[in-house]
N, C-alpha and C positions, 0 to 999 in steps of 0.2 A: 504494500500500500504506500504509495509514494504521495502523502500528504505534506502540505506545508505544515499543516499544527498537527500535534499527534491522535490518532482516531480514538483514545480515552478522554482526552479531551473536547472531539466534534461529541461525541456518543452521550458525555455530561451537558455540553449544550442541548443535545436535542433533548434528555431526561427534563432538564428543567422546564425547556419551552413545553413539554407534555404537560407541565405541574401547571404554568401560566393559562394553558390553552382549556384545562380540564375547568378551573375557574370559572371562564367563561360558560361553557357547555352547562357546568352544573348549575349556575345562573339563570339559563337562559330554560334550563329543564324544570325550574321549580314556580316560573310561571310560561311554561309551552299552549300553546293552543292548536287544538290538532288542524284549524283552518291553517295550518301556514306549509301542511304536510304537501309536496307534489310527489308525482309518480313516474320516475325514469322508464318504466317497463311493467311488465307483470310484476306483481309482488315485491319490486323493486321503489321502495321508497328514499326522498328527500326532505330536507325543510333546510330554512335559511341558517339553522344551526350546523347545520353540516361544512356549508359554502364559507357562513365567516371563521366556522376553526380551520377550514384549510386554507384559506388564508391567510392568517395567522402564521399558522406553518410554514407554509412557505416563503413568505416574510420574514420570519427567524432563523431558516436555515438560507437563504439566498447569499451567495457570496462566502458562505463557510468552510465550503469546498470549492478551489477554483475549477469554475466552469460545469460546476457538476450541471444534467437536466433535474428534471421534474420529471414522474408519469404520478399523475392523481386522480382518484375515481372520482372527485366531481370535476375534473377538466377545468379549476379555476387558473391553473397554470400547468401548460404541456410543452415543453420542449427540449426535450430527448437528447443527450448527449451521448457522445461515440464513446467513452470511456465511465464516467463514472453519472449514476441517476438517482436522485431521490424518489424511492414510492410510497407513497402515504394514502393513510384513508383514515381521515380526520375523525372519523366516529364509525368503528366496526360493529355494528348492531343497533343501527337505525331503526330497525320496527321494534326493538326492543325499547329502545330511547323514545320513541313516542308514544308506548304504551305504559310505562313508567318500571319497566322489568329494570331491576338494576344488574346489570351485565352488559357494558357496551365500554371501546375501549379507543383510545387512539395507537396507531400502530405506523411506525415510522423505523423506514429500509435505507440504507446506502447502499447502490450497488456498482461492485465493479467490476465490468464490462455484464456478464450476467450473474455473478454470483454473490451473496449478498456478506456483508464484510462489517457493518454496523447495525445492530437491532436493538429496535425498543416497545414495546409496548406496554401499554399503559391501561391498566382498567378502573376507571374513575369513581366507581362508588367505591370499592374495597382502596381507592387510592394505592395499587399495590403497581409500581414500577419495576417491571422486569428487562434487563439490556442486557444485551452482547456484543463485544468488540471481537470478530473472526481470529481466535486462536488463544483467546484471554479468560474463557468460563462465560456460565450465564450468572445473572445476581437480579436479587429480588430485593429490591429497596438497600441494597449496601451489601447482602449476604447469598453470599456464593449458594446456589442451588445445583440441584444434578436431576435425572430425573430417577425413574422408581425402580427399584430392584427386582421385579417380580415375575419372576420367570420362566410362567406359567399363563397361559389364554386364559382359560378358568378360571385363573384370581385375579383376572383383571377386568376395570372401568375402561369401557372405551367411550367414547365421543366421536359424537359426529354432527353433520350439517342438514339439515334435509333440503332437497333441491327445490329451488322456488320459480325457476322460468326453462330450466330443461330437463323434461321428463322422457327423453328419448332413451334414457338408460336405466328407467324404475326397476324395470322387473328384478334386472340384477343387485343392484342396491337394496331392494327390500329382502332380495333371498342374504344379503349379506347382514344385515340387519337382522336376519331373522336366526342366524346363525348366532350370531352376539347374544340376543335373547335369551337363548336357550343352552350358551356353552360359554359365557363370563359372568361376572357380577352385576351386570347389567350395562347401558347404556344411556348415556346422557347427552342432552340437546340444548345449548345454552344462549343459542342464538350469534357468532361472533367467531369466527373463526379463531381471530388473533389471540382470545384468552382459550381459546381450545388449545391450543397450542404453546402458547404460555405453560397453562395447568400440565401436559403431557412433561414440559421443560421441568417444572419441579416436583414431580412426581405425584400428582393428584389423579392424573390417567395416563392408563398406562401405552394408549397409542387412542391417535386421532384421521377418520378417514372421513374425503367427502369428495365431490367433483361438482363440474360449475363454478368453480372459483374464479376469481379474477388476482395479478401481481400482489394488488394493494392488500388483501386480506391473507397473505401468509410470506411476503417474504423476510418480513422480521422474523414470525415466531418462528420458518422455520432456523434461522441462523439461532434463536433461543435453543430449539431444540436438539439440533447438532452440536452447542458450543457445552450445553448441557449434559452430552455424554448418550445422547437418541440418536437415531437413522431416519433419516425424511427422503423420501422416494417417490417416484410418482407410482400406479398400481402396478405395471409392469417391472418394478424394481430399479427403474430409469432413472434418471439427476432430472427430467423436465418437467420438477413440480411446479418451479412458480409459474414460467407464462404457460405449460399446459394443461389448466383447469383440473388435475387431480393430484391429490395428494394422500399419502400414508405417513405418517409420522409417529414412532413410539422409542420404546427403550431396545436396548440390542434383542434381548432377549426375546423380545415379543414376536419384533417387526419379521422376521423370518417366518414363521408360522402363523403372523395373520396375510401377509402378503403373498402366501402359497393357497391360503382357505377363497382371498379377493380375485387373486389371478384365474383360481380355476372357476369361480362361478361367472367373474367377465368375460374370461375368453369362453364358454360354453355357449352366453349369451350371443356371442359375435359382437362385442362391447371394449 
């Protein structure tokens, strides 16, 4: 990483501007009014809380890294640089946020050329900041975190997303979900990719699978989860999680033997 200031240093700016920017948000949550909700897509929601924390954002990190771009899921700023890019998504769990579920997080990437090298995120009601500098550990508010020992499918919490605008790939997704039901500890849906992935990072669950995803909603956690001592893959056991829309993310142990149960009901599907 051939930065001008050192990347524990960029990774402490962006923790703070998390702290700064979560302010906001929670302000602005504690008198929200759902008229100000719009609708990017199916099931795809916004409101003007979204647009001025990323803002924000990228207003505080601009100029931190020379020449870095932006890629940000509300497109308040997009321009993509050959070497190093900021990805953000100012509020990972928008429908949650507007229906007052507290689990929604800001989640902020450095990447360099594609692989991500600075992570943070941030989940605003528990206030719990989790960051990783690529080859330094994850930490969780100042203390180094790992993720979970557990070494076994059947003693493990898994997580995941459930798809909200492509359903081209249900059938196999529910048989895999239906597999988790009935052969781990159960399965949790929390709405936010980034603290899914978080949690995986410091051993609350023991692996995290979903597709449909977009850059902004996993390429922090997964450098939390890697820096953490996990495996993050796409289902095919591939490196093209962040831009290709699937991910597997757990601890060593796990990720082998859910990644053998996922591969073979997606490729049965033709998936």
């Amino acid at each position: 990483m051939g930065f001008e200031i050192h990347p524990e240093k960029i990774c402490s700016v962006a923790c703070n501007l998390t702290a700064e920017v979560r302010k906001f948000i929670l302000k602005e949550r504690a008198g929200f009014d759902a008229r100000f909700i719009e609708k990017k897509g199916h099931n795809d929601l916004v409101s003007y809380v979204d647009k001025e924390a990323e803002k924000k954002i990228v207003s505080g990190l601009t100029g931190l890294v020379a020449g870095a771009g932006f890629i940000t899921e509300e497109k308040t700023s997009f321009r993509k640089a050959d070497r190093y890019n900021w990805i953000i998504d100012p509020l990972d769990g928008t429908t949650n946020f507007i229906h007052g579920l507290p689990c929604y997080c800001i989640s902020i990437a450095l990447l360099e050329d594609s692989t991500p090298v600075i992570g943070v995120v941030h989940e605003l009601n528990a206030d719990e900041c989790f960051y990783s500098v690529k080859g330094g550990g994850t930490f969780l508010n100042g203390n180094k975190v790992g993720v979970s020992r557990i070494a076994d499918l059947n003693d493990s919490l898994i997580a995941t997303g459930f798809p909200y605008h492509d359903y081209s790939r249900m059938k196999s997704y529910m048989q895999v979900f239906d597999y988790c039901m009935r052969n781990t500890h159960g399965v949790r849906r929390l709405g936010s990719a980034a603290a899914d992935l978080a949690y995986v990072a410091c051993g609350r669950f023991e692996a995290f699978y979903e597709y449909g995803l977009n850059p902004w909603d996993v390429a922090a956690g997964a450098l939390l989860v890697e820096e953490a001592g996990g495996r993050v893959t796409d289902f095919s056991e591939g490196d093209n999680y962040i831009f290709g829309t699937e991910i597997l993310a757990a601890n060593t142990f796990i990720h082998g033997q859910f990644s053998k149960i996922i591969t073979e009901i997606f490729q049965a599907e033709g998936n």
